[in-house]
C-alpha positions in Angstrom: 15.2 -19.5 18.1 14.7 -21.9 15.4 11.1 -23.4 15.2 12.4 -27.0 15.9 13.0 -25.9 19.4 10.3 -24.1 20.7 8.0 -25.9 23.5 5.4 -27.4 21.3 2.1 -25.1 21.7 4.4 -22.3 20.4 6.0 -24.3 17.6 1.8 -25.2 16.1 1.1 -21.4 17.0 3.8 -20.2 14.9 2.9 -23.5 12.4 -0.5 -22.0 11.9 0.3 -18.6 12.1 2.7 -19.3 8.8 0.4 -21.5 7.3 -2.8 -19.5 7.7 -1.2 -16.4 6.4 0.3 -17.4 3.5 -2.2 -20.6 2.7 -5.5 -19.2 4.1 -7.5 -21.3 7.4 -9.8 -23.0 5.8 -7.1 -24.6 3.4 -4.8 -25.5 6.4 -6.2 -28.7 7.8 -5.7 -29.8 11.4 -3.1 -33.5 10.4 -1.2 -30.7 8.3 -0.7 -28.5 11.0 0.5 -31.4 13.4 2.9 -32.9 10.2 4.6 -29.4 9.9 5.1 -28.1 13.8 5.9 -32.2 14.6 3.6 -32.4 17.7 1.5 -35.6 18.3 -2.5 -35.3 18.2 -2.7 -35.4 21.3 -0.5 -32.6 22.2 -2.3 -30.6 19.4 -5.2 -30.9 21.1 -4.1 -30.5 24.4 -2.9 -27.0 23.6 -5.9 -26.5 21.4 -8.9 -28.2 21.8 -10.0 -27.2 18.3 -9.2 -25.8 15.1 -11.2 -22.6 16.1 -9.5 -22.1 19.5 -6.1 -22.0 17.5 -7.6 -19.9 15.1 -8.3 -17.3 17.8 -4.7 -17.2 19.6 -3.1 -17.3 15.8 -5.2 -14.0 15.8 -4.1 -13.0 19.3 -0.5 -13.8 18.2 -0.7 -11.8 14.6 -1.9 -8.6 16.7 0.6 -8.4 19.0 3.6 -9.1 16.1 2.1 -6.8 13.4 1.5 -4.0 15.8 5.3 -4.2 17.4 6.2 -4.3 13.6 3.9 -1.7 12.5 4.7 1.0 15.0 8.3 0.0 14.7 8.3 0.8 11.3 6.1 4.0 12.3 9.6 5.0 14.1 12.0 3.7 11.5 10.2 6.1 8.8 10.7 8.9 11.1 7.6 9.3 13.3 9.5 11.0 16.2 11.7 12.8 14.3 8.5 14.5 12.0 6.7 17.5 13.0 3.5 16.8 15.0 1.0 17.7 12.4 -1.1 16.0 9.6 1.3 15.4 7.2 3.1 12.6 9.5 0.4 10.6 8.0 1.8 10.1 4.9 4.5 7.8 6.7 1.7 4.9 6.2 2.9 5.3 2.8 6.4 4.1 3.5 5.0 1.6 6.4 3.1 0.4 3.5 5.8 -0.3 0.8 7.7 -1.8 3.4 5.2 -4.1 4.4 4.3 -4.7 0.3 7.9 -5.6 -0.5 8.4 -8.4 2.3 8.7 -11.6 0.3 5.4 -13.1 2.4 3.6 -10.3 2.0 -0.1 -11.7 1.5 -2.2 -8.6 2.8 -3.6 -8.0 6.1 -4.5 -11.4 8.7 -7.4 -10.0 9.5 -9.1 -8.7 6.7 -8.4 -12.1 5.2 -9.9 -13.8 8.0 -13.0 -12.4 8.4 -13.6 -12.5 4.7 -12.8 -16.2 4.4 -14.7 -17.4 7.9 -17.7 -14.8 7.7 -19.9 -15.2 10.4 -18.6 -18.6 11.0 -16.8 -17.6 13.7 -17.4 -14.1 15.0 -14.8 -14.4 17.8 -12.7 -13.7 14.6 -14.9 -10.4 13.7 -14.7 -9.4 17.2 -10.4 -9.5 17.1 -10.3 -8.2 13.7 -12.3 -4.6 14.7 -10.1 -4.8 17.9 -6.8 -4.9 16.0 -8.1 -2.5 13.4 -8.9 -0.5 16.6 -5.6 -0.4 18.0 -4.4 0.6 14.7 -6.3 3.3 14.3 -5.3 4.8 17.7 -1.7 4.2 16.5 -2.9 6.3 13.5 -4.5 8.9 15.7 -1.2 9.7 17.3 0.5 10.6 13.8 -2.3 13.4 14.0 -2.1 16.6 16.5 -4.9 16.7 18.9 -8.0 18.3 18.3 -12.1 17.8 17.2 -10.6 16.1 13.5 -8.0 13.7 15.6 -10.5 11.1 15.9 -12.7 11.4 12.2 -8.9 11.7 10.2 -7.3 8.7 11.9 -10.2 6.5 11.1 -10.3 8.2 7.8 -6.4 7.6 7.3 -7.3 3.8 8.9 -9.8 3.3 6.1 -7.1 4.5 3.5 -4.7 2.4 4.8 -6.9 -0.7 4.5 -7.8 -0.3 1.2 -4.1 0.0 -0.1 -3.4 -3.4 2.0 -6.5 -4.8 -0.1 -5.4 -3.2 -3.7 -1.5 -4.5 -2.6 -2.6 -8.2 -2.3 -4.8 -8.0 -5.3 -1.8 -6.5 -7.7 0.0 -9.3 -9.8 3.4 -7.3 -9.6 5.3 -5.0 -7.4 4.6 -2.2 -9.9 0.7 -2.7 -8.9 1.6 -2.7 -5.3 3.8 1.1 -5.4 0.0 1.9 -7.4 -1.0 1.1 -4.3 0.9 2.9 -2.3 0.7 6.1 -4.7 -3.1 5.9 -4.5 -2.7 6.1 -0.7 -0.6 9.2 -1.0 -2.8 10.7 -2.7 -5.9 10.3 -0.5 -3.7 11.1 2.7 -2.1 14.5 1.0 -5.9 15.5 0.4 -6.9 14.3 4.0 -4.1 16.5 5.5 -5.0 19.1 3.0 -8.9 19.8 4.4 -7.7 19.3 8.0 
């Protein structure tokens, strides 16, 4: 469904949630997102009383997306199909390029958000290490049960962070498959002392 005609608190959520990603929060200003989702002030602020509550469903809103995407793409890269053991980790790799080579591509939400708001608003901390949670339990099921499950996936979790981080930083796609190679490596050597 085109943006145009979604009820109007989803047409700003999906507003912000473009215009916050690719532009940053601070850098989005509350007139702009009313201009681009075409909502009056008032209904803005009916739906969100402040810039801070949209921030925090644009956050709720990112989670639930990039997790249906990211263990999508889990599946896509063969996560069923793969035997059960450590070396299903290195699909992150190919989760990653995949996620690298989307045109929009502009690193991880909420990584970004926490760095730019700090402890401005910690409601945003406090979603970020809840997403970053869920991930890693997403992670943890690549990994066959047992004492290391737990210590590897947030191992693996950390890894994959730092890629998304070294992706959004590279100034060409060649920089972001260095990313991805990097990550390889560090999950071939994780598998390899499991």
């Amino acid at each position: 469904m085109p943006v145009a005609d979604l009820p109007a608190r989803d047409r700003i959520l999906a507003t912000a949630h473009d215009l916050f990603y690719r532009d940053g929060i601070r850098a989005t200003g509350v007139d702009r997102l009313i201009a681009e989702s075409g909502v009056a002030k008032l209904t803005f602020y009916r739906h969100f009383p402040s810039k801070d509550a949209l921030v925090r469903a644009f956050l709720d809103h990112r989670h639930d997306r990039w997790m249906a995407w990211f263990i999508d793409a889990l599946g896509r890269h063969g996560a069923a199909d793969a035997a059960h053991g450590g070396a299903r980790l290195l699909l992150l790799v190919d989760v990653l390029e995949e996620w690298c080579a989307q045109p929009d591509f502009r690193g991880c939400a909420f990584i970004n958000t926490v760095v730019e708001l700090g402890p401005a608003l910690p409601e945003a901390a406090a979603v970020a290490q809840a997403h970053k949670a869920e991930m890693t339990q997403v992670i943890a099921q690549l990994l066959p049960d047992g004492p290391l499950q737990g210590p590897l996936a947030d191992a693996a979790a950390l890894a994959f962070d730092g890629a998304i981080v070294r992706a959004q930083m590279a100034a060409d796609p060649a920089g972001r498959r260095a990313a991805a190679v990097t990550l390889r490596g560090v999950l071939s050597a994780l598998v390899a002392r499991r």
